[in-house]
Backbone as a ProteinNet text record, in pm:
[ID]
protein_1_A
[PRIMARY]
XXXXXXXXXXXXXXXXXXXXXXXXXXXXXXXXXXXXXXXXXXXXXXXXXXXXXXXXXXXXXXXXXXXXXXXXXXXXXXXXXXXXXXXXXXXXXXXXXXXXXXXXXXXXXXXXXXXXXXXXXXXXXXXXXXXXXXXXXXXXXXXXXXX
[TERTIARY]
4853.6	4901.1	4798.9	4839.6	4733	4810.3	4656	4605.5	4511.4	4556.2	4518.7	4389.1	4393.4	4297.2	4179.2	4180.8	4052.5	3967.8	4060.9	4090.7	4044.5	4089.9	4059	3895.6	3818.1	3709.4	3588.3	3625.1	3580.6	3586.4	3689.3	3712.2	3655.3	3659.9	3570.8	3730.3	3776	3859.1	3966.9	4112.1	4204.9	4327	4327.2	4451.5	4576.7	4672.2	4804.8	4907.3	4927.2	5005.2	5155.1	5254.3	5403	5415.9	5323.3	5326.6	5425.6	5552.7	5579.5	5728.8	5759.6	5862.3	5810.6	5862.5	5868.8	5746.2	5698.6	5554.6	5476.1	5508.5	5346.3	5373.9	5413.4	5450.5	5361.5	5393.6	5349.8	5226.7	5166.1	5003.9	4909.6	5010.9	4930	4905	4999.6	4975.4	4864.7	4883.4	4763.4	4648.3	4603.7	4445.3	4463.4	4536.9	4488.5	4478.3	4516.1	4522.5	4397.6	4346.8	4227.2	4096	4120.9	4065.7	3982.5	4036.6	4023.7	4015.8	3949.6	4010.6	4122.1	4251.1	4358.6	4426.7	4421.2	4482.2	4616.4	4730.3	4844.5	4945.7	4998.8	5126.7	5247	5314.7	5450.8	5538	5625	5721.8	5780.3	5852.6	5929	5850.7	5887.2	5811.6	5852.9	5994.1	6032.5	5976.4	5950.9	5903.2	5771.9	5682.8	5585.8	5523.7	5571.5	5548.2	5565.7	5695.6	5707.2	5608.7	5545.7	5421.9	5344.8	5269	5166	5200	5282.6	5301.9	5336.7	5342.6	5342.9	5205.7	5133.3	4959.9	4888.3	4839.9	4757.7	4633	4561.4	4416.4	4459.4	4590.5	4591.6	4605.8	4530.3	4534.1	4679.7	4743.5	4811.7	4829.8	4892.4	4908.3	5012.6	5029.6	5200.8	5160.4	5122.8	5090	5222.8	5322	5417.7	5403.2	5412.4	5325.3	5426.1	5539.5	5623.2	5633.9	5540.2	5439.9	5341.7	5364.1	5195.9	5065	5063	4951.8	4873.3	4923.9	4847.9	4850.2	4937.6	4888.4	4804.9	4826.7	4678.8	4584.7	4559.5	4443.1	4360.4	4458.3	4439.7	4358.5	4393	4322	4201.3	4102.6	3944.7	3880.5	3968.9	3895.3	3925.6	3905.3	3945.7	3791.4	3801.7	3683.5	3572	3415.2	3336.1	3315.1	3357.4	3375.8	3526.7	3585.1	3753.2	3717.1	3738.6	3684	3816.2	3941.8	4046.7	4144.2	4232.2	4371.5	4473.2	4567.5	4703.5	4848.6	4883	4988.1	5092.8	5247.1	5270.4	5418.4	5444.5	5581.2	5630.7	5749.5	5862.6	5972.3	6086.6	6216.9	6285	6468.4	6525.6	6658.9	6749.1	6881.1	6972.5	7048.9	7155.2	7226.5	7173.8	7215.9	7307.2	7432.4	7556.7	7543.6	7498.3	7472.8	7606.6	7717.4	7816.4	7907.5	7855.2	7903.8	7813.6	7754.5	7700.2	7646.1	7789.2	7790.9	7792.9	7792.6	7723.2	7598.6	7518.6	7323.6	7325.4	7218.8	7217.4	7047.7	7047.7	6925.4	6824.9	6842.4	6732.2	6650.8	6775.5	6771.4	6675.5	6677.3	6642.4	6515.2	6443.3	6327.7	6249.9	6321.1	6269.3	6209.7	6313.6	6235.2	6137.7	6141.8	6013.6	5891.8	5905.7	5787.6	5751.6	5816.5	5755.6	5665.7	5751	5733.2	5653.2	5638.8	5546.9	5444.3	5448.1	5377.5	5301.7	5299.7	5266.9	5161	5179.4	5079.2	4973.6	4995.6	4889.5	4802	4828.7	4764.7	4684.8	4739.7	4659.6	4539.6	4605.8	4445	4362	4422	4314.6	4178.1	4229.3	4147.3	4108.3	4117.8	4091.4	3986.5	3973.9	3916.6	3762.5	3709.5	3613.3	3509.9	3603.5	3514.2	3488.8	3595.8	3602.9	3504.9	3482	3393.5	3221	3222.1	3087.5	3048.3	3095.8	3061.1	2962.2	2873.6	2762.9	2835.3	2932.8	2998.1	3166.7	3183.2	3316	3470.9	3493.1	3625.8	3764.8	3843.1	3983.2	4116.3	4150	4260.9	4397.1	4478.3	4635.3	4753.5	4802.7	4966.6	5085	5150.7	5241.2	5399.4	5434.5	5578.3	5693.6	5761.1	5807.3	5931.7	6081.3	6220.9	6332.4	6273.4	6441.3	6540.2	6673.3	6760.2	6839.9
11013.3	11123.8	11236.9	11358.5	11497.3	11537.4	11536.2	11598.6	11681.3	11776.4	11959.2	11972.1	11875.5	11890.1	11853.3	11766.4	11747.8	11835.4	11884.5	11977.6	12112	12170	12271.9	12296.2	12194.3	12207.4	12246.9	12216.2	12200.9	12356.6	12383.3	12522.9	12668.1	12752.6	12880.2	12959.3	12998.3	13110.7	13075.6	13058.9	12980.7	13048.4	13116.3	13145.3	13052.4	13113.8	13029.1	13121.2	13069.1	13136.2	13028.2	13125.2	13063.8	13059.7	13128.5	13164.4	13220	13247.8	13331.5	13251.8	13144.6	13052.5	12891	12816.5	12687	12642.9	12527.1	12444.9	12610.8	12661.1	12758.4	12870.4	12887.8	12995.4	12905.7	12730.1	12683.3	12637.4	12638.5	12650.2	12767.4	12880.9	13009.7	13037.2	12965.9	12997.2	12913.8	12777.8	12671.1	12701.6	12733.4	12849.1	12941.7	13019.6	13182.9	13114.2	13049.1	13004.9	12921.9	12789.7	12790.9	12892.8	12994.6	13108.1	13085.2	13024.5	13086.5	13174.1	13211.6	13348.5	13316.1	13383.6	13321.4	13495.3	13415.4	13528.2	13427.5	13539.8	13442.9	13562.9	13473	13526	13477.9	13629.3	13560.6	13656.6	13629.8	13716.9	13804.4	13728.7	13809.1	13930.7	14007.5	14169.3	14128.3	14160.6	14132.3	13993.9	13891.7	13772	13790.1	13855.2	13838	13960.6	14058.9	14131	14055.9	13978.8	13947	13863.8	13792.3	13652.6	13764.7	13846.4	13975.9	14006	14069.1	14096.4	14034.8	13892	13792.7	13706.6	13720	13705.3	13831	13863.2	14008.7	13923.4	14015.2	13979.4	13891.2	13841.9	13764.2	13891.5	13835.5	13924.7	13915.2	13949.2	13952.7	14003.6	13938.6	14004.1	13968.2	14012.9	13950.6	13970.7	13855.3	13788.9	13698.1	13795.5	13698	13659.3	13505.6	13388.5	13385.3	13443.9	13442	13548.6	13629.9	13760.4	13763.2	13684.3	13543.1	13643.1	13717.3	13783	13871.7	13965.6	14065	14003.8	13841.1	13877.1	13731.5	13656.5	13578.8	13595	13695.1	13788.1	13886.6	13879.2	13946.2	13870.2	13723.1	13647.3	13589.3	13659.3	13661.6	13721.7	13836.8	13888.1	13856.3	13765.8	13645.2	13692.1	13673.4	13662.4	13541.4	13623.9	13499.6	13395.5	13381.9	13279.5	13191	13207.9	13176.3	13004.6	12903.8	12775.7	12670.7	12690.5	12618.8	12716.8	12662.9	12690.6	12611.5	12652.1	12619.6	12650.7	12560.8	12629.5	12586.8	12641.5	12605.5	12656	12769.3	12826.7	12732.6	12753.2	12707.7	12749.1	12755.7	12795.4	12671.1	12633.5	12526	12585.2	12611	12655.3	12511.7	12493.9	12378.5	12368.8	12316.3	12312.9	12160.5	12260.7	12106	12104.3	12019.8	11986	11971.5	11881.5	11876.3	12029.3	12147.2	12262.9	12371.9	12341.6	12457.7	12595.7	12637.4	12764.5	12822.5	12684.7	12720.2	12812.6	12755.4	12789.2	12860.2	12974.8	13047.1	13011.7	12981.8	12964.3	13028.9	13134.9	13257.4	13150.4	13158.6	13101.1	12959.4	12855	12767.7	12837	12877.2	12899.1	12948	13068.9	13119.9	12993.1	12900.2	12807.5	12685.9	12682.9	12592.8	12698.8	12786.7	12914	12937.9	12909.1	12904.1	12810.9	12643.6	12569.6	12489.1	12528.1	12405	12519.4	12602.2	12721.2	12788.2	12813.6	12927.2	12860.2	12718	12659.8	12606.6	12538	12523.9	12639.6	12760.1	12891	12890.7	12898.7	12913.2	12863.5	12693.4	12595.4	12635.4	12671.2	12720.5	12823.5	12917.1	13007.9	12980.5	12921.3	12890.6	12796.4	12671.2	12535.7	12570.8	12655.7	12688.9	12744.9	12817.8	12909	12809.5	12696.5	12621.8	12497.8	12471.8	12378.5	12420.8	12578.1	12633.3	12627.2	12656.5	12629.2	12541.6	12571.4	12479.6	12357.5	12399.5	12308.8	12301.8	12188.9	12100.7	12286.7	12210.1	12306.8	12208.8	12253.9	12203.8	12338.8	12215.1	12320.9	12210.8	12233.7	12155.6	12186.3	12152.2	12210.9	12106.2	12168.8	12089	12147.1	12078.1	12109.6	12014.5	12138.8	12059.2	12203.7	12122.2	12227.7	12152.1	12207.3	12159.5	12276.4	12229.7	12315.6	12302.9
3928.5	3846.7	3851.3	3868.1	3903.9	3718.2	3703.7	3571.4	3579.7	3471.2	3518.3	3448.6	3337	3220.2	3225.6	3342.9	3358.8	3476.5	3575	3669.1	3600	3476	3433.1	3323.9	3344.9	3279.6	3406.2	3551.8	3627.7	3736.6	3695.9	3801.4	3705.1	3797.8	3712.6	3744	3860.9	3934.7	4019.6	3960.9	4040.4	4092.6	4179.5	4288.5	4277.8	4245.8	4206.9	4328.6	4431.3	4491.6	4475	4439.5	4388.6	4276.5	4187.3	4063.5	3952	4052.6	3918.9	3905.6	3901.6	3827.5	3866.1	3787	3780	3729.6	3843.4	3762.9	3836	3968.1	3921.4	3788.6	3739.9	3612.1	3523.5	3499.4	3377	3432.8	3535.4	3542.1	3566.7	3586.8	3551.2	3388.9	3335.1	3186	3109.1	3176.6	3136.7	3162.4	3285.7	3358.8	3247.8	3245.7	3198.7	3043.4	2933.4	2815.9	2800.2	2897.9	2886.9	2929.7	2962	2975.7	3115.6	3168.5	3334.6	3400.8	3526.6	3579.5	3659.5	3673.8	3729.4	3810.6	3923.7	4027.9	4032.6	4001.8	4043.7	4131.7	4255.2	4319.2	4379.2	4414.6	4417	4489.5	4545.2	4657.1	4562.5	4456.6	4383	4290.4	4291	4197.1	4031.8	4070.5	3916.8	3808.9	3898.6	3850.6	3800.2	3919.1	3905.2	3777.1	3773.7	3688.4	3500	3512.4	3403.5	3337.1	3419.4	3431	3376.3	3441.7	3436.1	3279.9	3260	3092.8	2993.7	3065.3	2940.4	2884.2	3020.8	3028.5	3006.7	2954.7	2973.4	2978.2	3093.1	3158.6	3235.2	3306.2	3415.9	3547.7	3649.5	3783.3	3888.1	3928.9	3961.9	4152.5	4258.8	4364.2	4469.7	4552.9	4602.7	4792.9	4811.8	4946.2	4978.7	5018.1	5044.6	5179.2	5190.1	5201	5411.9	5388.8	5493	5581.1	5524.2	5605.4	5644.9	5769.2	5804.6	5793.2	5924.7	5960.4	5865.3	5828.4	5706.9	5600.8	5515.2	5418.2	5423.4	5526.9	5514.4	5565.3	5655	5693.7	5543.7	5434.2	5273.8	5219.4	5243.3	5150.5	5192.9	5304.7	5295.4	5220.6	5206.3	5065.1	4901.9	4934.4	4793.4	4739.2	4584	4486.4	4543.8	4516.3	4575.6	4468	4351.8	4265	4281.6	4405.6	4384.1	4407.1	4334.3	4343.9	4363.8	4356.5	4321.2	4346.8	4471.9	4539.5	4537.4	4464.3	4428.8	4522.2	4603	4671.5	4660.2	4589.4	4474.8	4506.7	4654.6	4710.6	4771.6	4712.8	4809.7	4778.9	4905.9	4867.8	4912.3	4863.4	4913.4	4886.6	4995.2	5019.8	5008.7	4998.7	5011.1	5179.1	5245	5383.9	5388.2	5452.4	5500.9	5622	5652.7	5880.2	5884.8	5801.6	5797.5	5893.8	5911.7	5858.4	5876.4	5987	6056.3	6024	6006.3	6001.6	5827	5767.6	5572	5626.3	5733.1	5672.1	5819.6	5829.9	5942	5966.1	6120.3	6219.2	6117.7	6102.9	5996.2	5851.7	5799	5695.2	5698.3	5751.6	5782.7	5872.4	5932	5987.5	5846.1	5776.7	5654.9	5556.4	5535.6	5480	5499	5639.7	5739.1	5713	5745.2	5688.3	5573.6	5479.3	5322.6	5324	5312.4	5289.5	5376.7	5506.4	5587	5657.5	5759	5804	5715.9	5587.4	5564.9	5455.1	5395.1	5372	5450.3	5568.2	5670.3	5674.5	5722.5	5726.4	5649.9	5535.7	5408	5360.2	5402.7	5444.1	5484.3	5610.6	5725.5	5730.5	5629.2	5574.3	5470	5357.1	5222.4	5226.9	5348.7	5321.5	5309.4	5448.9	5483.9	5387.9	5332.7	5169.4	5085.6	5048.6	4933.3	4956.5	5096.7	5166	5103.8	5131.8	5162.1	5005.3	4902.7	4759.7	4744.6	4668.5	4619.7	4453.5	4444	4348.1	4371.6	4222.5	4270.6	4317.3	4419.1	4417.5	4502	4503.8	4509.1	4570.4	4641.6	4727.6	4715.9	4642.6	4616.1	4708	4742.8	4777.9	4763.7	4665.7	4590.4	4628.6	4684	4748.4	4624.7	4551.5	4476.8	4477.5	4536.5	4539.5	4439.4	4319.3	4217.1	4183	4143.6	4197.2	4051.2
[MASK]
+++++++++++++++++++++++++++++++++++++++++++++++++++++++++++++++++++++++++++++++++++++++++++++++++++++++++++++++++++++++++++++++++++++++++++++++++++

């Protein structure tokens, strides 16, 4: 069982990317409430704005995650206190194989790229920083599509 609470005595600065509905919404609120520093993001504007003004003093930024190159080329310039990465996007369409022509080629790549591509990446650049830390840090990715 991943428990946050003990997780959250331990981190200083936590990047919540997929932040702005579901479980990442209710762990941007848990960080920013235990008074964390909490960078949280999210594709959606409208979402993410609402998170933003329902937290005041939470940071906010929109690295959508399926816009490989520039916006994970963005996130080197992450905070040099950023200690704990949350990866937390995903999308899930209802696909009938049954039925082909329900789900389009697009569609289905779009969500291999949320959900499997665009977290690897993310690793990829994130580990190295979180490695180099002189204390405890943590990198999650929690693939979780309820409907």
């Amino acid at each position: 069982m991943f428990d946050v609470t003990n997780l959250s005595s331990n981190v200083k600065t936590i990047l919540l990317i997929g932040a702005t509905s579901g479980l990442g919404v209710i762990l941007a609120r848990h960080f920013h409430f235990s008074g964390k520093k909490t960078i949280a993001s999210g594709r959606r504007i409208e979402q993410r704005n609402a998170v933003e003004s329902e937290l005041p003093g939470l940071e906010t930024v929109q690295p959508d995650v399926t816009d490989f190159e520039p916006r994970i080329q963005s996130l080197h310039h992450h905070p040099p206190d950023l200690d704990s990465v949350f990866i937390i996007s995903g999308k899930m369409k209802p696909t009938k194989f049954r039925s082909p022509a329900s789900t389009s080629s697009i569609s289905i790549i779009s969500e291999v790229n949320t959900n499997l591509t665009a977290p690897f990446l993310i690793s990829r650049v994130m580990v190295p920083h979180l490695l180099a830390l002189p204390r405890y840090a943590t990198l999650t990715t929690i693939s979780l599509c309820l409907d």
